[in-house]
N, C-alpha and C positions, 0 to 999 in steps of 0.2 A: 408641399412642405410637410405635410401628415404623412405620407409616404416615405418620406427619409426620415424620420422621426421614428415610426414603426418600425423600420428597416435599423436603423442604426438598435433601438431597445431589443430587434430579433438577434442580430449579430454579438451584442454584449451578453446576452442568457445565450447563447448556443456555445459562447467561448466557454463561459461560467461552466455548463455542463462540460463540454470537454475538460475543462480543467478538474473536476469532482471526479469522472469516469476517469483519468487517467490517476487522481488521489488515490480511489478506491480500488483500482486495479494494482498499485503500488503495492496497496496495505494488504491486497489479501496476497499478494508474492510473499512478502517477507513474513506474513504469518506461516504460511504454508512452509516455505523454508525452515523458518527458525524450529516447525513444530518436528519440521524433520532430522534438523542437527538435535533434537531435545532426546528423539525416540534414539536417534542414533547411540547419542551419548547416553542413554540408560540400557542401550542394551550391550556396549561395549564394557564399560566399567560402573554401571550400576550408577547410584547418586554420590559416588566417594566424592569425584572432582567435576564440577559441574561447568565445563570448559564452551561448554554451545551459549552461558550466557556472554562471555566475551564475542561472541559475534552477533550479540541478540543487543548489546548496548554500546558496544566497543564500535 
């Protein structure tokens, strides 16, 4: 009975980290992205119209 007990508390923390590592894998895509539509958009029209935040919250 200690054995599925263990086993069930191993299986809940291993999902737990899957779900964080696939968070944190999210969050650095869309930073990475967004940094790149930001560099984009300042070197195309400078900070006139600042159009990359509409895909950064839109």
């Amino acid at each position: 009975m200690d054995i599925n007990k263990n086993e069930s508390k191993y299986m809940r923390a291993k999902e737990r980290v899957d779900q964080l590592k696939k968070f944190y894998g999210n969050l650095t895509s869309y930073i990475v992205v967004i940094t790149g539509l930001g560099i984009l958009n300042y070197y195309t029209n400078g900070w006139r119209y600042m159009w990359f935040l509409w895909a950064a919250f839109g």
